[in-house]
N, C-alpha and C positions, 0 to 999 in steps of 0.2 A: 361860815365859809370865808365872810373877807375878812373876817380878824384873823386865820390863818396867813389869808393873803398877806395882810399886815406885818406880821409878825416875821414872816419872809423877805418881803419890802425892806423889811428895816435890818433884818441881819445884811441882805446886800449892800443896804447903805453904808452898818458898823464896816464890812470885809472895805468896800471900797474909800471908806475914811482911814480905814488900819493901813492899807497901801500907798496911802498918797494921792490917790486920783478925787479925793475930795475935798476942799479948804472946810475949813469948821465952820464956818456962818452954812457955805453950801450943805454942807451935810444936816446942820441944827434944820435951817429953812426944811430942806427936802424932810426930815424924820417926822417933823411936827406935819407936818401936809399931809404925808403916808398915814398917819395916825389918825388924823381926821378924816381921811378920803371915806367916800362910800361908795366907790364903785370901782372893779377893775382898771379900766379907764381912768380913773382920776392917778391908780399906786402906777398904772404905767408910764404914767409923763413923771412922777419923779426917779423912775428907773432910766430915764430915759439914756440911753449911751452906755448904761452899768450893767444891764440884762444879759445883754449880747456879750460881753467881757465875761460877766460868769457862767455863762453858758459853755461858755467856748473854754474857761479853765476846767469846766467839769468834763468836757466830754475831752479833753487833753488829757485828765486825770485818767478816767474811764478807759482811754487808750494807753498810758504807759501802764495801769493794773493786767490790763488782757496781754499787752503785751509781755509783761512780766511772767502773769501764770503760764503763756505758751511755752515761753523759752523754760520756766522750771518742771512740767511738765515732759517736755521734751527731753530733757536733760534728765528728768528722773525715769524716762521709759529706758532710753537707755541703758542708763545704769542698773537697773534692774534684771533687764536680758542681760548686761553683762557680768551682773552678779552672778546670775543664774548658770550662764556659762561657765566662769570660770568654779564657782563651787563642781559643779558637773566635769570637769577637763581637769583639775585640780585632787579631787576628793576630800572636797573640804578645807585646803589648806587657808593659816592664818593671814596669807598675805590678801585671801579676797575677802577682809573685813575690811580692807581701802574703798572698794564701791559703796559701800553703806558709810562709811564715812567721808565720802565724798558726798557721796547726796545729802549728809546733814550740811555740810558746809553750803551745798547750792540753796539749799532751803532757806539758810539763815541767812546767806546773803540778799537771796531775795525779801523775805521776809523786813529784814534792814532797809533794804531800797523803798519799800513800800510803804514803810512807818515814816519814811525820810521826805517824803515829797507829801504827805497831809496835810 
C-alpha cells in the first residue's frame, strides 16, 4: 500500500515540477524523501502545499467533464424530440437530416473540449 502511496507522491511532485511551482533541488530533495518514507505521514509533509493544488485541479476537472456531458446531453435530447418531430410534420423530408447532423457536430465539439483540457 505505500509504495502505491509512493508512486502517487512522486507523480505529484513530476505534475508540480512540469508547471513551475517546483525549483529542481526542491523537487530532487522532496522525490528522494517520498521514496524513502514509510509512513503516510512522512509522503504528506513532502506533498505539502501540492495535495491541495491537485485536488482542487481535479475536482475543477471533474466539474468542467459534468458540466460538458450536461450541456451535450441536453442538447442531444433536444435534438432528438426535434428530429422526431420534424421527420413526423415533414414525412420524412431531406431537410430533417440537419438534426442528426447537428448533434454530430455538438458531440465533436464537445468531445474536442474534453480531449483539450487533459
Amino acid at each position: 500500500m505505500i509504495d502505491a502511496q509512493r508512486e502517487r507522491a512522486v507523480q505529484v511532485l513530476k505534475r508540480a515540477y512540469a508547471e513551475g511551482r517546483l525549483e529542481l533541488e526542491d523537487f530532487t530533495a522532496r522525490t528522494e524523501r517520498a521514496l524513502q518514507a514509510r509512513s503516510s505521514l512522512e509522503l504528506g509533509l513532502q506533498l505539502r502545499g501540492l495535495a491541495l493544488d491537485d485536488a482542487r485541479r481535479r475536482a475543477r476537472r471533474a466539474a468542467h467533464v459534468a458540466a460538458t456531458l450536461a450541456v451535450w446531453a441536453m442538447v442531444s435530447f433536444f435534438l432528438a424530440i426535434g428530429c422526431i418531430v420534424a421527420l413526423v410534420q415533414t414525412h420524412a423530408s431531406p431537410w430533417t437530416l440537419l438534426f442528426p447532423a447537428a448533434w454530430v457536430a455538438v458531440t465533436l465539439a464537445a468531445r474536442r473540449e474534453l480531449r483539450r483540457d487533459r
